[in-house]
C-alpha positions in Angstrom: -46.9 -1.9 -99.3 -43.2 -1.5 -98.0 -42.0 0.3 -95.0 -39.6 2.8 -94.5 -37.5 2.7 -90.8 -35.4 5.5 -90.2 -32.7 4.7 -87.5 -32.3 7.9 -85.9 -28.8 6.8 -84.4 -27.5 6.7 -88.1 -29.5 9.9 -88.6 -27.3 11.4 -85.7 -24.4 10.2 -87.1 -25.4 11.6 -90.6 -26.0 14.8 -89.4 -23.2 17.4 -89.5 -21.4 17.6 -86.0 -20.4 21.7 -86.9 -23.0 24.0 -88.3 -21.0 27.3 -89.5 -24.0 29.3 -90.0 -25.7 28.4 -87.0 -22.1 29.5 -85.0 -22.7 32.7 -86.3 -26.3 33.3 -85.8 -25.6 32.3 -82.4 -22.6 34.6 -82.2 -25.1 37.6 -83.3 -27.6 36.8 -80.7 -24.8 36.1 -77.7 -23.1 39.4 -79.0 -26.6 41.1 -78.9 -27.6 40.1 -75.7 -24.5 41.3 -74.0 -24.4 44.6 -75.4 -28.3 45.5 -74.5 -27.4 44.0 -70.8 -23.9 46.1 -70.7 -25.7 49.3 -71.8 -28.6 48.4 -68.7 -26.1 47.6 -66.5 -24.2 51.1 -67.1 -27.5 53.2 -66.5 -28.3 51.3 -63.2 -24.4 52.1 -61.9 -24.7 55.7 -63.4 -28.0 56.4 -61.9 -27.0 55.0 -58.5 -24.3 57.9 -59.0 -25.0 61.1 -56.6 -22.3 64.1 -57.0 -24.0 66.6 -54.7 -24.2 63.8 -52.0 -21.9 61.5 -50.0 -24.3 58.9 -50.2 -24.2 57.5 -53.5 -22.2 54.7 -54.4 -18.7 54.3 -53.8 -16.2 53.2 -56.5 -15.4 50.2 -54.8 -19.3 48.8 -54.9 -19.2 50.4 -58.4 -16.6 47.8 -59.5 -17.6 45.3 -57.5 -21.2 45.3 -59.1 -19.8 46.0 -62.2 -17.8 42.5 -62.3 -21.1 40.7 -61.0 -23.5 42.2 -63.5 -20.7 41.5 -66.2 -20.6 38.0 -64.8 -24.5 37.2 -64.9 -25.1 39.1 -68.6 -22.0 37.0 -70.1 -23.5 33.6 -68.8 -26.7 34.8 -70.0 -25.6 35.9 -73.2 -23.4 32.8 -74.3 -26.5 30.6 -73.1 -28.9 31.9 -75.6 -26.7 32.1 -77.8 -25.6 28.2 -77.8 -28.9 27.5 -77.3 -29.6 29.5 -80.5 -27.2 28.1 -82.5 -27.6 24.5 -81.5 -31.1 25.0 -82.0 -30.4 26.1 -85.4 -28.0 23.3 -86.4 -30.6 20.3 -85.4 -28.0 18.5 -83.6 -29.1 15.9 -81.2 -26.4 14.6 -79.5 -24.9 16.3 -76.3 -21.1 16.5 -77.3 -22.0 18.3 -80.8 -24.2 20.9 -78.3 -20.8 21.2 -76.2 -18.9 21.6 -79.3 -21.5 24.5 -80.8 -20.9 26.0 -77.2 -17.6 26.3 -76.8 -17.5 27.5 -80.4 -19.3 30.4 -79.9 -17.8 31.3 -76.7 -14.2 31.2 -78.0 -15.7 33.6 -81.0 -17.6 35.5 -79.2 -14.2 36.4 -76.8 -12.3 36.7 -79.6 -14.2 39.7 -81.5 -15.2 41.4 -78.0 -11.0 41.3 -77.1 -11.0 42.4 -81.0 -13.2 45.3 -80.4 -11.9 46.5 -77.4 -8.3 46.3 -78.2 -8.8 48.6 -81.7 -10.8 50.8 -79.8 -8.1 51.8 -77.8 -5.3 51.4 -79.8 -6.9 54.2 -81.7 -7.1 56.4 -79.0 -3.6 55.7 -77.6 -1.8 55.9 -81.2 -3.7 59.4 -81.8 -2.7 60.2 -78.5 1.2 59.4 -78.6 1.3 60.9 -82.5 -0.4 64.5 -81.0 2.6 64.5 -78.5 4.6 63.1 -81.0 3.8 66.3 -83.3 4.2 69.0 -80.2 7.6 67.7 -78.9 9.3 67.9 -83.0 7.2 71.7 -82.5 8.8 72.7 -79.4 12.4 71.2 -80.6 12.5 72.9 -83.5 15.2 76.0 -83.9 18.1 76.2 -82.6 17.6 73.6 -79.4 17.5 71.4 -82.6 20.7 72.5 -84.0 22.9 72.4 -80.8 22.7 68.7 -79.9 23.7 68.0 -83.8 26.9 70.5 -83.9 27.8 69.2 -80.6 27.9 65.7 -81.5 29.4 65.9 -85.3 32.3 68.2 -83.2 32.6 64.8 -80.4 31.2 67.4 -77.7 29.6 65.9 -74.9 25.8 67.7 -74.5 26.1 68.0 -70.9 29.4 69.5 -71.8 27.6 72.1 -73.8 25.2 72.7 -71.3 27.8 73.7 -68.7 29.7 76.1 -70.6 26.2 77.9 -71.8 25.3 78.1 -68.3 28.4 79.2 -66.8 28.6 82.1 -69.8 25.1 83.4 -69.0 25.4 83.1 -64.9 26.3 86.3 -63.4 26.2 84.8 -59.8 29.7 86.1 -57.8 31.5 83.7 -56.5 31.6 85.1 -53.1 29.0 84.1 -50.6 29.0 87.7 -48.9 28.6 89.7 -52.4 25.6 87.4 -53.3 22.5 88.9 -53.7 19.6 86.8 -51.7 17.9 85.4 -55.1 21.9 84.5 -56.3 22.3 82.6 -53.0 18.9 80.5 -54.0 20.3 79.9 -57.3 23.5 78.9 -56.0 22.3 76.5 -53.9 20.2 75.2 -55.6 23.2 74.8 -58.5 24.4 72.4 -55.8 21.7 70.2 -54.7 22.5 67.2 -57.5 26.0 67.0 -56.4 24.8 67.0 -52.3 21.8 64.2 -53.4 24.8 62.2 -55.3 27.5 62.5 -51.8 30.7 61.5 -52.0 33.8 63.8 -51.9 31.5 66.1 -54.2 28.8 65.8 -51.9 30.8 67.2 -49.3 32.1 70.0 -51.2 28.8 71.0 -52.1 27.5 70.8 -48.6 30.2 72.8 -47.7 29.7 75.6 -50.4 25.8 75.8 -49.3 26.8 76.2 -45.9 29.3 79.2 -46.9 26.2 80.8 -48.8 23.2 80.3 -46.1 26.3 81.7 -43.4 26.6 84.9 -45.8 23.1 85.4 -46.1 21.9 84.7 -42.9 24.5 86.3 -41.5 25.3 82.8 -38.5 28.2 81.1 -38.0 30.2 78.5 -40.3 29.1 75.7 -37.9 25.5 76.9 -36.8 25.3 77.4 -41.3 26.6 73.6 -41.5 24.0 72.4 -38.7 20.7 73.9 -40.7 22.5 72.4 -43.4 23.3 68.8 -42.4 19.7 69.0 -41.1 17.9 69.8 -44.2 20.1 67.3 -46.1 18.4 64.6 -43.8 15.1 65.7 -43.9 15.5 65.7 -48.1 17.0 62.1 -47.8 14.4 61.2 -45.7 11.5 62.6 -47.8 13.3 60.8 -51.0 13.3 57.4 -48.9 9.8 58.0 -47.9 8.5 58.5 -51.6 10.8 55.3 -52.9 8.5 53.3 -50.1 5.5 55.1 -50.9 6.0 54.1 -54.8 7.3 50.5 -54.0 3.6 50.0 -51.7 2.0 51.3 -54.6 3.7 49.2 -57.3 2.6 46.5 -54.8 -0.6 47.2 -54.6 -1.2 47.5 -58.4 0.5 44.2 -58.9 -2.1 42.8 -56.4 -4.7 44.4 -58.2 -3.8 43.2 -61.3 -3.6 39.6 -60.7 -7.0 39.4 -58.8 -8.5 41.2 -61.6 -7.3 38.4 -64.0 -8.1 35.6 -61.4 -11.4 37.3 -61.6 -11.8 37.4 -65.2 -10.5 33.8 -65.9 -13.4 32.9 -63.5 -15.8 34.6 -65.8 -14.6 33.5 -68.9 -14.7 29.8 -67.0 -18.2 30.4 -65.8 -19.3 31.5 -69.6 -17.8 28.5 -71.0 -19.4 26.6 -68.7 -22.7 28.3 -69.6 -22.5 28.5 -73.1 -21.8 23.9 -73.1 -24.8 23.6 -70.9 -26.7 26.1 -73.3 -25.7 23.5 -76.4 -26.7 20.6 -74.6 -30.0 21.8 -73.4 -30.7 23.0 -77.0 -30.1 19.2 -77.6 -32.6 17.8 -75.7 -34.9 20.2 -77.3 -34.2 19.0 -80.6 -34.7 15.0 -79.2 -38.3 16.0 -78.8 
């Protein structure tokens, strides 16, 4: 009677290295996994949450645990899933359990970025067309009409602007015959030229110091000193918010690029997973 040997090296490399239907069976169960551990995850931080008390959790620890339970659930996730899938395809050598691995880790990112991305680019392009729909609202009439004339006629809008506002403004031009709410308005008419300095800069610091003499009834130079000191403190308030956004702008660039250190560590630490998840699935398969 005649024997059969099977040589199960040239079964191995008989067997196909790339099993599409086990990718995606192991895509389903990585994708699975990591939803039910997200949703867990989300009750433990929300439940850790106490409004009417200063001893819940802040939103740093909130974060931070966040990014760890996101950590362990992906590893987790993309495991059993190559394990799954390699499982599923019968391969028996390590590299094709690497390969199965890496497969599903690379498709697993790619429809969880997919997910995420429509899900708010939904919500931002309904967002921007709502605004998009109240500003063509609020422009209709004739603030719509003006800027067209003006610009068919080679009329400068600012231009407009001026003359509209100079035909409606009742202000005198005399510091002493201003009413108090006229002097407010006239200043105020003069704080872009003061912020911008220059020979205009001085006029208009000049002109405010002419109204807050008339209406304070003080002299030209004491009228010039509240003046000259205001102006510093506003220069010094403008400087202090240009630092105050540059720290912030800093601080958000900071924050940025340790979040994406972060998640490239993840990502590293899934791949990992999900290759040593295929190759243990091949050992299983050996026996």
């Amino acid at each position: 009677m005649a024997t059969t040997m099977i040589d199960g090296r040239i079964d191995d490399r008989l067997a196909p290295r790339m099993n599409w239907s086990a990718l995606m069976a192991g895509t389903v169960i990585a994708l699975a996994i990591e939803v039910t551990l997200g949703l867990l995850g989300a009750g433990i931080g929300f439940s850790a949450i106490n409004p009417g008390s200063a001893s819940g959790a802040s939103a740093g620890g909130l974060g931070l645990g966040a990014l760890v339970w996101w950590t362990v659930s992906s590893i987790l996730a993309l495991a059993a899933g190559a394990y799954g899938a390699t499982l599923v395809s019968r391969s028996r050598r390590p590299v094709d359990g690497v390969m199965h691995g890496l497969a599903i880790w690379g498709l697993t990112l790619l429809l969880t970025f997919y997910l995420l991305s429509s899900a708010v680019g939904g919500i931002v392009g309904g967002a921007f067309r709502a605004v998009g729909s109240v500003a063509t609202a609020a422009a209709s009439g004739a603030s719509a009409v003006t800027p067209t004339v003006a610009r068919a006629a080679g009329v400068d809008q600012a231009d407009v602007d001026a003359q509209v506002s100079a035909l409606l403004d009742t202000t005198p031009n005399d510091p002493a015959a201003m009413t108090p709410e006229q002097g407010r308005k006239a200043i105020v008419a003069e704080l872009p030229a003061m912020a911008k300095g220059g020979e205009e800069g001085r006029a208009a610091e000049q002109r405010v110091a002419m109204i807050v003499a008339a209406q304070n009834k003080i002299s030209p130079d004491e009228a010039m000193a509240r003046v000259e000191k205001a102006r510093q403190q506003f220069l010094a308030a403008k400087q202090s918010a240009i630092d105050t956004a540059i720290d912030a702008g800093s601080k958000g660039a900071d924050l940025a690029a340790g979040t994406a250190f972060a998640l490239f560590v993840v990502m590293m630490l899934g791949a990992s997973a999900a290759a040593a998840g295929g190759v243990a699935a091949t050992r299983r398969n050996h026996a």
